[in-house]
N, CA, C and O atoms as a GROMACS GRO file, in nm:
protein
  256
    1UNK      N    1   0.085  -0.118   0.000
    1UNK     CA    2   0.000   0.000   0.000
    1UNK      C    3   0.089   0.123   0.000
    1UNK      O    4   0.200   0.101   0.049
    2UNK      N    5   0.070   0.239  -0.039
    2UNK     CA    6   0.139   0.343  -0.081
    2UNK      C    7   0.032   0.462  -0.043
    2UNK      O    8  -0.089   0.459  -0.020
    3UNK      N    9   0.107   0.543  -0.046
    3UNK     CA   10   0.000   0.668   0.074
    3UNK      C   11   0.101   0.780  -0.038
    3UNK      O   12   0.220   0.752  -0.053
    4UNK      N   13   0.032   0.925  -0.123
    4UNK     CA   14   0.038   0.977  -0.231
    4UNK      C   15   0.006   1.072  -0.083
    4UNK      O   16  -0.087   1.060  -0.002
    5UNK      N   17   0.159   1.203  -0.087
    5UNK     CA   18   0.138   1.278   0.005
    5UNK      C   19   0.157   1.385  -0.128
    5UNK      O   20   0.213   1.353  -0.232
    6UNK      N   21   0.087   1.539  -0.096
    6UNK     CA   22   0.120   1.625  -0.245
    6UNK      C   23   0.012   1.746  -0.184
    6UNK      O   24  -0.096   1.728  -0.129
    7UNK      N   25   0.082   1.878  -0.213
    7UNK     CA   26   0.020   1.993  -0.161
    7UNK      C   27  -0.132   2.007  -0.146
    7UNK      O   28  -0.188   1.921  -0.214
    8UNK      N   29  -0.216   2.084  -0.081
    8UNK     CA   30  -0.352   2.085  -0.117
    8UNK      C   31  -0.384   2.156  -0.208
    8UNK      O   32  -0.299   2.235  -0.249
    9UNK      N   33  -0.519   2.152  -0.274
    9UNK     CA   34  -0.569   2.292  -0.376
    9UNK      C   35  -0.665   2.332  -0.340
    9UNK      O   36  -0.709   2.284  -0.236
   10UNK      N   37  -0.732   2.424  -0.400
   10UNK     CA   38  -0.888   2.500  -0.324
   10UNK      C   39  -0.992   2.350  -0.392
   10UNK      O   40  -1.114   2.371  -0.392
   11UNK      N   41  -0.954   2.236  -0.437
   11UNK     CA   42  -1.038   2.115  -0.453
   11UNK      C   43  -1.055   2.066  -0.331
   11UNK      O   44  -1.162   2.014  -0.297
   12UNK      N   45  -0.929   2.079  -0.236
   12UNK     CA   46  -0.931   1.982  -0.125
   12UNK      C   47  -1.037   2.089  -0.034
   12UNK      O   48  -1.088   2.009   0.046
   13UNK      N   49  -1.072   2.168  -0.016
   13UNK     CA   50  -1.152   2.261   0.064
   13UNK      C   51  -1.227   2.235   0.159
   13UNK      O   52  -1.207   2.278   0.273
   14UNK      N   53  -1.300   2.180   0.136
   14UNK     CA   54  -1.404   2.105   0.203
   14UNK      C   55  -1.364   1.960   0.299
   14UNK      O   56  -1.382   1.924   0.415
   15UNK      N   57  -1.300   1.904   0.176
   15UNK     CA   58  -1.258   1.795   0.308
   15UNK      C   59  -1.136   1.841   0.424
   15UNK      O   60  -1.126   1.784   0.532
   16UNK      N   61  -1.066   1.929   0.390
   16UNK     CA   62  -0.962   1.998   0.482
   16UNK      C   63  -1.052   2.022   0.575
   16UNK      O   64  -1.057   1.976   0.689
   17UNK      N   65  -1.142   2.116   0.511
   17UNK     CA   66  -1.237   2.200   0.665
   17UNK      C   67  -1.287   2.108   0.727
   17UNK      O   68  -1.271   2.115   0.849
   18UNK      N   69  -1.345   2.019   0.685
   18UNK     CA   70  -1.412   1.878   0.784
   18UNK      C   71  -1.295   1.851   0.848
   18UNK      O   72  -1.298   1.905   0.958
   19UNK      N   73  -1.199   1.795   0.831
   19UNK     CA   74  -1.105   1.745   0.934
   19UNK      C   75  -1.090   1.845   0.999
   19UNK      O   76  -1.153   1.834   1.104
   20UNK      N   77  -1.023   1.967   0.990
   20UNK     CA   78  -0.990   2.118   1.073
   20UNK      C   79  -1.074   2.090   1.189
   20UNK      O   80  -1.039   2.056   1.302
   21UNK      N   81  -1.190   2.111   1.142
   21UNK     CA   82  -1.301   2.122   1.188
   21UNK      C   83  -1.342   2.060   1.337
   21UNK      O   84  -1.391   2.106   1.440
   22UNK      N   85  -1.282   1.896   1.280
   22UNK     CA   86  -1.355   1.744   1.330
   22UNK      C   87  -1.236   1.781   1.463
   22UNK      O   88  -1.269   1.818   1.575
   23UNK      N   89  -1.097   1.760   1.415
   23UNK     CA   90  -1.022   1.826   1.544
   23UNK      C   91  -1.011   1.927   1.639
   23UNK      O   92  -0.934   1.930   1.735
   24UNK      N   93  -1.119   2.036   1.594
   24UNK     CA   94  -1.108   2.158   1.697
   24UNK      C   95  -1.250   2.076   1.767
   24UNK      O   96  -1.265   2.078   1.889
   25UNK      N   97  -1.335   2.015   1.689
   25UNK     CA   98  -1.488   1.990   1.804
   25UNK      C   99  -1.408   1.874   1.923
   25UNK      O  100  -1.449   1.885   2.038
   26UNK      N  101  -1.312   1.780   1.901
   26UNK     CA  102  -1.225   1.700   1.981
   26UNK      C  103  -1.204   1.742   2.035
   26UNK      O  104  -1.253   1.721   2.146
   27UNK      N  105  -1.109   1.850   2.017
   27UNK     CA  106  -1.050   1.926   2.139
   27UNK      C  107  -1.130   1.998   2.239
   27UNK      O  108  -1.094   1.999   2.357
   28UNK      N  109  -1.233   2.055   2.199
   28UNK     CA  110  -1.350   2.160   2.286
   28UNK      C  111  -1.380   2.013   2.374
   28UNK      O  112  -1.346   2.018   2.492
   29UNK      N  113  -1.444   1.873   2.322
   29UNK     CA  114  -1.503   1.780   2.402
   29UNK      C  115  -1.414   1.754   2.507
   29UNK      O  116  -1.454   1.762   2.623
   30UNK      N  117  -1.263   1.716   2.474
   30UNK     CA  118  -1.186   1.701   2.562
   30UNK      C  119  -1.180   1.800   2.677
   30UNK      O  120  -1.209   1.758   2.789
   31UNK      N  121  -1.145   1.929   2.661
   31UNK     CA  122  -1.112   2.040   2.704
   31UNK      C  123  -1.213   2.146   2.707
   31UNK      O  124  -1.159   2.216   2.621
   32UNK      N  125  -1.333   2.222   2.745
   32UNK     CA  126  -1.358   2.281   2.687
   32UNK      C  127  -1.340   2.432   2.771
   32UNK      O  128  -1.416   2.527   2.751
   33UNK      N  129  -1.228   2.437   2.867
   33UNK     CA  130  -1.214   2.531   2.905
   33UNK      C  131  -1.061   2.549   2.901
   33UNK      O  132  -0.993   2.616   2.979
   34UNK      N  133  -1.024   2.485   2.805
   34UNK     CA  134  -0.886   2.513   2.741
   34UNK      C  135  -0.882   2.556   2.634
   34UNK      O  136  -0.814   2.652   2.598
   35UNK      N  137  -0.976   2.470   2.546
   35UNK     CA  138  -1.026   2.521   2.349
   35UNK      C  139  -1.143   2.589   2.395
   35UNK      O  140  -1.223   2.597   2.488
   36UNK      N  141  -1.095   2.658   2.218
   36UNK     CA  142  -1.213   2.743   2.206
   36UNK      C  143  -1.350   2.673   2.184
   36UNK      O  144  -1.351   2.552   2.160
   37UNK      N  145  -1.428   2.720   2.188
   37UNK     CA  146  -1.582   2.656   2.152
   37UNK      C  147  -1.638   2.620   1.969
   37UNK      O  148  -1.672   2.728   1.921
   38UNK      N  149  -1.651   2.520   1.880
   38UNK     CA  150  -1.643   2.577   1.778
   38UNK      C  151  -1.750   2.652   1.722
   38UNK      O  152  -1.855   2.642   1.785
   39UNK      N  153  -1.755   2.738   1.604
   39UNK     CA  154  -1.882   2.815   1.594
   39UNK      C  155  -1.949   2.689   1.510
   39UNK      O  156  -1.895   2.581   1.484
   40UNK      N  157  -2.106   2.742   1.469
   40UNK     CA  158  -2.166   2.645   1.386
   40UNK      C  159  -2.107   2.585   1.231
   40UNK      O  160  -2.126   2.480   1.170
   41UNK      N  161  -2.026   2.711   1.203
   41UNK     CA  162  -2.003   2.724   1.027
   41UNK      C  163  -1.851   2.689   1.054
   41UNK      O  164  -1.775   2.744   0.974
   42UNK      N  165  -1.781   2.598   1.164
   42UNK     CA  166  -1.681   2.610   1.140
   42UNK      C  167  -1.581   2.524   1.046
   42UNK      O  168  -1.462   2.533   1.017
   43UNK      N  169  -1.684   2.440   1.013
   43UNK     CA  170  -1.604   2.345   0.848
   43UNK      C  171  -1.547   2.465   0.796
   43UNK      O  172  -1.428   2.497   0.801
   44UNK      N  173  -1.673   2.549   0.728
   44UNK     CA  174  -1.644   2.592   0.595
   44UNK      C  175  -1.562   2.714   0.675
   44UNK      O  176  -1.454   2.656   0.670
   45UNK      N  177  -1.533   2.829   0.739
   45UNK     CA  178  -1.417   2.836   0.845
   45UNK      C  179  -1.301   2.802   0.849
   45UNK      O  180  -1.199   2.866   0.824
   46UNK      N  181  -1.314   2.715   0.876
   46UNK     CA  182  -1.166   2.663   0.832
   46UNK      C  183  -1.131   2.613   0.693
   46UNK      O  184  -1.024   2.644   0.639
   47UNK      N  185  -1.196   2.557   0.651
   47UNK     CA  186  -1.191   2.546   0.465
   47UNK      C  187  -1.141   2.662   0.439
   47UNK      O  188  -1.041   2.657   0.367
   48UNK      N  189  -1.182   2.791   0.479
   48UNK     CA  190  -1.207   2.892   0.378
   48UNK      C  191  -1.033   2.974   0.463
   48UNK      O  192  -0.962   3.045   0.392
   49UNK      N  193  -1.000   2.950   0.592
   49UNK     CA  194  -0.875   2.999   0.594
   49UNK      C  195  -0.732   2.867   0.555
   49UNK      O  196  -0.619   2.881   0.507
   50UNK      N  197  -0.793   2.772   0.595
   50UNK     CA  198  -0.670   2.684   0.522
   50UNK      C  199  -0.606   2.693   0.361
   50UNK      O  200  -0.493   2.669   0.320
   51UNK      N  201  -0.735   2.740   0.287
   51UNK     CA  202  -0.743   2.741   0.129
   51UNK      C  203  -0.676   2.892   0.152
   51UNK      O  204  -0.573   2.908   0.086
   52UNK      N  205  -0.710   2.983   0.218
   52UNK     CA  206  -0.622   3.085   0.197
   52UNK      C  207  -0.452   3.115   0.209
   52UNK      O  208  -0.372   3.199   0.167
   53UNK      N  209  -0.451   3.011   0.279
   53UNK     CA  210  -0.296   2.964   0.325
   53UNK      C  211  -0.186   2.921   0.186
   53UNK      O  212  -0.064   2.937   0.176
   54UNK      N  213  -0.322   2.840   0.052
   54UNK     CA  214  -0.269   2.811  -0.064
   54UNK      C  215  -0.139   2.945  -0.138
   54UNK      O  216  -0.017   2.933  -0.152
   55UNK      N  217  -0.184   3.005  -0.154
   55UNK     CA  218  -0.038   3.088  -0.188
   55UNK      C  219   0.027   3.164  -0.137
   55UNK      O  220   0.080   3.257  -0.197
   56UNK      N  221   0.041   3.135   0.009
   56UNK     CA  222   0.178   3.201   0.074
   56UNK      C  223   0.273   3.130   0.045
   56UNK      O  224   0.273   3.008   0.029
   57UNK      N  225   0.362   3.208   0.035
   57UNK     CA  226   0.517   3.132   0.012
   57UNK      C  227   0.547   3.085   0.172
   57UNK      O  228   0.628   2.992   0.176
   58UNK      N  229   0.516   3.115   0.256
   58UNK     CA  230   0.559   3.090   0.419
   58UNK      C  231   0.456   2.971   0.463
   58UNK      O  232   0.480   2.914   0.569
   59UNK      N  233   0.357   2.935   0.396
   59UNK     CA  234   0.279   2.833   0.471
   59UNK      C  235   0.237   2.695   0.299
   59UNK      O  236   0.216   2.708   0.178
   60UNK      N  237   0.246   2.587   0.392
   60UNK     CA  238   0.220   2.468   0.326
   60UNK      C  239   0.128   2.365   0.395
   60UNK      O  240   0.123   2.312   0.506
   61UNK      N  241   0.069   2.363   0.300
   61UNK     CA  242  -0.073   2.270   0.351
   61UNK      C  243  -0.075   2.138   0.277
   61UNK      O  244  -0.072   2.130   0.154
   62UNK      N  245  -0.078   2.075   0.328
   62UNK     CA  246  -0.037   1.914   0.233
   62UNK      C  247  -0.158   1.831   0.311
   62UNK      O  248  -0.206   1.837   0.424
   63UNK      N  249  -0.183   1.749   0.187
   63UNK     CA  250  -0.361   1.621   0.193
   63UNK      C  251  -0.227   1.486   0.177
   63UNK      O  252  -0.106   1.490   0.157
   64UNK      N  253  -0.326   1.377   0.198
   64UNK     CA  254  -0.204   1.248   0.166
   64UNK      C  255  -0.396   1.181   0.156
   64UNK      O  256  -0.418   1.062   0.130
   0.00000   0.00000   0.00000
């Protein structure tokens, strides 16, 4: 089996933000007076700042 690691694009968007996402609601359950609380829209939230991250030269966002 072989695992295809390779930058993200504004395709991956959505599934980025679900995971983003899926890990900040973890963390609030675990913690929730350590994490922040997440808001309702926070998939697309984080979709929408991870995808912004796509063309900095200082930040890399990689899917596998």
């Amino acid at each position: 089996m072989s695992i295809a690691i390779r930058r993200a694009t504004p395709a991956d968007g959505a599934a980025i933000g679900r995971l983003g996402a899926g890990l900040l609601r973890a963390h609030y359950q675990f913690d929730p007076d350590r994490f922040m609380k997440p808001a309702e829209n926070c998939d697309a939230r984080y979709a929408s700042f991870l995808c912004a991250q796509l063309d900095h030269q200082d930040a890399l966002v990689l899917v596998a």
